[in-house]
N, CA, C and O atoms as a GROMACS GRO file, in nm:
protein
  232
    1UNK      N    1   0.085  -0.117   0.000
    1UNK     CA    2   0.000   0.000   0.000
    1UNK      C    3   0.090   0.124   0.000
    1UNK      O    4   0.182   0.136   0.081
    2UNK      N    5   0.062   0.211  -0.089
    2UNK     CA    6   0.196   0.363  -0.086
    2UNK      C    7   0.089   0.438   0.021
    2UNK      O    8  -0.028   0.411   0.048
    3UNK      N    9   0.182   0.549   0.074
    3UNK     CA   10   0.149   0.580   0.151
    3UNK      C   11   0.152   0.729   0.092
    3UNK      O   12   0.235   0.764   0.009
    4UNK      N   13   0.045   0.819   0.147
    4UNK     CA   14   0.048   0.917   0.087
    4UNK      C   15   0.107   1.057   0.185
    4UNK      O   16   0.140   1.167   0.139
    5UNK      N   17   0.106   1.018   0.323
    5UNK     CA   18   0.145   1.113   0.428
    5UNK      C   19   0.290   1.146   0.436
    5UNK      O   20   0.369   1.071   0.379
    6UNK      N   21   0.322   1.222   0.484
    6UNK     CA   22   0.444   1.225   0.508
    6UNK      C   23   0.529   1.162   0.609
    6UNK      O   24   0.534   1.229   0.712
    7UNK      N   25   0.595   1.058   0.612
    7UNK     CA   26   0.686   0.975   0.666
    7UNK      C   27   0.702   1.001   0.819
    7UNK      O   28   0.722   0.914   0.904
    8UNK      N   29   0.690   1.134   0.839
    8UNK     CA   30   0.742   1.200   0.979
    8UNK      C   31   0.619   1.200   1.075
    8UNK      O   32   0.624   1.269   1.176
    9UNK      N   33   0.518   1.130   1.048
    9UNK     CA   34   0.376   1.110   1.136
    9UNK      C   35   0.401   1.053   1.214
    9UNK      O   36   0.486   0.966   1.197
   10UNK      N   37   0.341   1.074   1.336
   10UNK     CA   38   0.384   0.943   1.466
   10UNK      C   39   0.307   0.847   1.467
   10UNK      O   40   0.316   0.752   1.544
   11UNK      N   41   0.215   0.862   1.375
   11UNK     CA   42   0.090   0.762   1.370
   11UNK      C   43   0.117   0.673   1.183
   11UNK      O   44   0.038   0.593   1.131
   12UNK      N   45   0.227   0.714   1.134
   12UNK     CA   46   0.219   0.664   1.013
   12UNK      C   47   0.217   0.506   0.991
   12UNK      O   48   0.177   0.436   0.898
   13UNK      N   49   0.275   0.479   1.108
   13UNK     CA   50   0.295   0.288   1.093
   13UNK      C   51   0.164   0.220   1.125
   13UNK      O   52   0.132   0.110   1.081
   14UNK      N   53   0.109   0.278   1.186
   14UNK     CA   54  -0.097   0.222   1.158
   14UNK      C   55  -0.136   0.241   1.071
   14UNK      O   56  -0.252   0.203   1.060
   15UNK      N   57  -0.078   0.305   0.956
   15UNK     CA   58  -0.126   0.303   0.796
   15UNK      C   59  -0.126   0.170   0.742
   15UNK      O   60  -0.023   0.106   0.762
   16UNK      N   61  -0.268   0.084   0.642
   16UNK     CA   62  -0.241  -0.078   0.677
   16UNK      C   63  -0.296  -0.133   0.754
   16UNK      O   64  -0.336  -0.239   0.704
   17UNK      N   65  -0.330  -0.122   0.873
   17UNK     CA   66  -0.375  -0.196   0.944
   17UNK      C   67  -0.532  -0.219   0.956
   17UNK      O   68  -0.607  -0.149   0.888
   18UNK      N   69  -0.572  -0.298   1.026
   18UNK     CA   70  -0.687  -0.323   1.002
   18UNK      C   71  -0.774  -0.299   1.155
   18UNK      O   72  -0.750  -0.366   1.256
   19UNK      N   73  -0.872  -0.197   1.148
   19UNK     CA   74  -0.947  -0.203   1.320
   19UNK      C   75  -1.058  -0.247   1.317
   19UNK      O   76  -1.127  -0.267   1.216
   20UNK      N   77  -1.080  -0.265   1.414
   20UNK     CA   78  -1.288  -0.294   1.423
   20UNK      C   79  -1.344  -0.162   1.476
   20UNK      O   80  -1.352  -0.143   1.597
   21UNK      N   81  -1.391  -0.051   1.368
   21UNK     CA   82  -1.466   0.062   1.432
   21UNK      C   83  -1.601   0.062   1.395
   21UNK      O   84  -1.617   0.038   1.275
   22UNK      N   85  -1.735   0.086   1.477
   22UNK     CA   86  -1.840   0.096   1.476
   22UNK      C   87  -1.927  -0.055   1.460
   22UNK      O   88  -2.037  -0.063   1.404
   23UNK      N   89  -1.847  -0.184   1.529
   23UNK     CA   90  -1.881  -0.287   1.530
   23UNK      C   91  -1.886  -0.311   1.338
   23UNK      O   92  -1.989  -0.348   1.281
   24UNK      N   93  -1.741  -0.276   1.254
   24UNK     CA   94  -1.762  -0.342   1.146
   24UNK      C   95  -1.602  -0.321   1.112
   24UNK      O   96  -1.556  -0.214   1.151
   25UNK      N   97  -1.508  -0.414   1.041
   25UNK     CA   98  -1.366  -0.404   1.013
   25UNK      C   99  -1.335  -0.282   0.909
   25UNK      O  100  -1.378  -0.267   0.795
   26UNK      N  101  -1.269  -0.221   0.964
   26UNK     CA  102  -1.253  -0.101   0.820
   26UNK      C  103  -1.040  -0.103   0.823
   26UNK      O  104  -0.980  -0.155   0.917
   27UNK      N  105  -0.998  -0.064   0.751
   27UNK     CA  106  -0.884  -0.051   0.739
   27UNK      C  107  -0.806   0.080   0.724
   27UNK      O  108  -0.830   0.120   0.610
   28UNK      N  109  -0.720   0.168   0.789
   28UNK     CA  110  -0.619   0.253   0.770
   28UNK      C  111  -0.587   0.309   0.618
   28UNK      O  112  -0.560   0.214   0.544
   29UNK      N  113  -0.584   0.379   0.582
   29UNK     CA  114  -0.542   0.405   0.446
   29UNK      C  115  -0.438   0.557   0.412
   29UNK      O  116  -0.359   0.576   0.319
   30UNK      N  117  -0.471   0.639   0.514
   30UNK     CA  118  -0.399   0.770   0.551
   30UNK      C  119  -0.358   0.809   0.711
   30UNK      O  120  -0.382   0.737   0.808
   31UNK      N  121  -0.319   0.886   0.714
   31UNK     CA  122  -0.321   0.970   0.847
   31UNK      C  123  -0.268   1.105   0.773
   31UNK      O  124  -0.195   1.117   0.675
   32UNK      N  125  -0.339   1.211   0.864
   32UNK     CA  126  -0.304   1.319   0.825
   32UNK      C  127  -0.343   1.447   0.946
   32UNK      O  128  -0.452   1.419   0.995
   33UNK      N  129  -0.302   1.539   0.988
   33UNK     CA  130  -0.315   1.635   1.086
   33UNK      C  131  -0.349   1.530   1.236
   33UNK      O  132  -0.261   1.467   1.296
   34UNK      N  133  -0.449   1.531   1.262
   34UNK     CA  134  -0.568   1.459   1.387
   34UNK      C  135  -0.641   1.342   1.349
   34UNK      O  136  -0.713   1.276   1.425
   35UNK      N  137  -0.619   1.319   1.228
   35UNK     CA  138  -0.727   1.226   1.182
   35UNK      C  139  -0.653   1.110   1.100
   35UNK      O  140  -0.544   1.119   1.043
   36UNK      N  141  -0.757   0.972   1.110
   36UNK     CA  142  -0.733   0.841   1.027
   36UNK      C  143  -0.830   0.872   0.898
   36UNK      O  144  -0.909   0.966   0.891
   37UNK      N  145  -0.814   0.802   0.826
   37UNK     CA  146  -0.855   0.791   0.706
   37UNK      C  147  -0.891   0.622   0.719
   37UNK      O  148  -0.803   0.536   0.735
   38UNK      N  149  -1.017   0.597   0.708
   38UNK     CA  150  -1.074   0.453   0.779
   38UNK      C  151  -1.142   0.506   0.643
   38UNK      O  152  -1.174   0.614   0.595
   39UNK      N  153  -1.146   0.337   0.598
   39UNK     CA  154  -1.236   0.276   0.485
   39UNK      C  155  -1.307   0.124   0.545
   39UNK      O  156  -1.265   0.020   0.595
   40UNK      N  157  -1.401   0.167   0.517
   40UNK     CA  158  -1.480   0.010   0.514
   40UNK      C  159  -1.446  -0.116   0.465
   40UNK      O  160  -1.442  -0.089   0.345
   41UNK      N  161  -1.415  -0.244   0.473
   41UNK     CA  162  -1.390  -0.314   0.425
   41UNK      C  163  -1.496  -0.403   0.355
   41UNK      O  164  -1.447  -0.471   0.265
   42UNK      N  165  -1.649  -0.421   0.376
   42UNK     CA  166  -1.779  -0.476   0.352
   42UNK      C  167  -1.777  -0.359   0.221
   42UNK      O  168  -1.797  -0.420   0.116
   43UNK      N  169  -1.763  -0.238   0.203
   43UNK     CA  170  -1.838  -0.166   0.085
   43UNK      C  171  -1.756  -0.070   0.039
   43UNK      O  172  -1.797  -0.020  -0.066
   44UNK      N  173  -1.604  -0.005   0.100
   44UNK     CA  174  -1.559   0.081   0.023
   44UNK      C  175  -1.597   0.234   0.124
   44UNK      O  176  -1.530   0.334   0.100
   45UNK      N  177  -1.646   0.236   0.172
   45UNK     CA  178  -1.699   0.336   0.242
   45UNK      C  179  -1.597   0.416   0.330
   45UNK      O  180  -1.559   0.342   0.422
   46UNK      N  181  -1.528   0.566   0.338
   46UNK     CA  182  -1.461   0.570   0.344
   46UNK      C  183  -1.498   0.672   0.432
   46UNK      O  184  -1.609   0.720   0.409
   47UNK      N  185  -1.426   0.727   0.541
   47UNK     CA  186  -1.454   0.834   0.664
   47UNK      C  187  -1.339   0.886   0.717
   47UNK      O  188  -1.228   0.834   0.700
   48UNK      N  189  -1.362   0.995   0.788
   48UNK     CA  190  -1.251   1.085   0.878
   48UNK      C  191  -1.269   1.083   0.992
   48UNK      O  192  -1.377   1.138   1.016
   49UNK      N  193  -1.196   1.031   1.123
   49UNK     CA  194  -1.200   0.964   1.196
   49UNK      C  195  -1.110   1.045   1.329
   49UNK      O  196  -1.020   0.964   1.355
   50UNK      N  197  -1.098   1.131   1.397
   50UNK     CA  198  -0.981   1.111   1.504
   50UNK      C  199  -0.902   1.013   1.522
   50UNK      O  200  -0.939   0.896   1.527
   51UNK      N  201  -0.782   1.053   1.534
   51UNK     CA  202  -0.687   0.914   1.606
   51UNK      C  203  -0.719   0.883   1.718
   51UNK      O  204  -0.732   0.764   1.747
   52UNK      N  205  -0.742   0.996   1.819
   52UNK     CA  206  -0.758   0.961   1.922
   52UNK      C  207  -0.898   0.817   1.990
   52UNK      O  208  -0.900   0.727   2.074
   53UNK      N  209  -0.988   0.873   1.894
   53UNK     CA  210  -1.113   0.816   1.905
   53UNK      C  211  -1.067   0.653   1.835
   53UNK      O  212  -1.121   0.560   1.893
   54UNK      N  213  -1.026   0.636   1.782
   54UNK     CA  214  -0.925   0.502   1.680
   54UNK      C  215  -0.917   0.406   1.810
   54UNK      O  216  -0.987   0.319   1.861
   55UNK      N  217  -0.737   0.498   1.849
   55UNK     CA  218  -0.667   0.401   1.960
   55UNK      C  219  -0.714   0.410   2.097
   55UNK      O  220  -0.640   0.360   2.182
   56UNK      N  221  -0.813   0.460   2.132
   56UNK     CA  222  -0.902   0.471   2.265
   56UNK      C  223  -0.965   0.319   2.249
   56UNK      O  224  -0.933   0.241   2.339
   57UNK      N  225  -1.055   0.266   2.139
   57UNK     CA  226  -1.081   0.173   2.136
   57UNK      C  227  -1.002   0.014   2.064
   57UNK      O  228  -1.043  -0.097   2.031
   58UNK      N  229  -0.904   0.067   2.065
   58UNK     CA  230  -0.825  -0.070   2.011
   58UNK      C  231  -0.775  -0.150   2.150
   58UNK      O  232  -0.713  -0.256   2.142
   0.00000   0.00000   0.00000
């Protein structure tokens, strides 16, 4: 997966990965300022997310 953020994120290595948010699997695809970039994995569905709100529930 290329990564589109800039390297120097402290959150860039959770880019890839896969969480369970809103009781459904979605996957990492960005990080950028405060926020994940979560896509759905069932449909493509794609959202802006806090980090914080992310790794609170992992």
């Amino acid at each position: 997966m290329r990564r589109i953020t800039n390297p120097k994120h402290p959150n860039v290595d959770q880019v890839g990965t896969d969480v369970e948010w809103e009781g459904e699997l979605h996957r990492i695809t960005d990080v950028g300022g405060g926020c994940f970039k979560l896509v759905r994995l069932r449909d493509g569905y794609g959202q802006n997310v806090e980090i914080y709100k992310v790794n609170r529930h992992r």
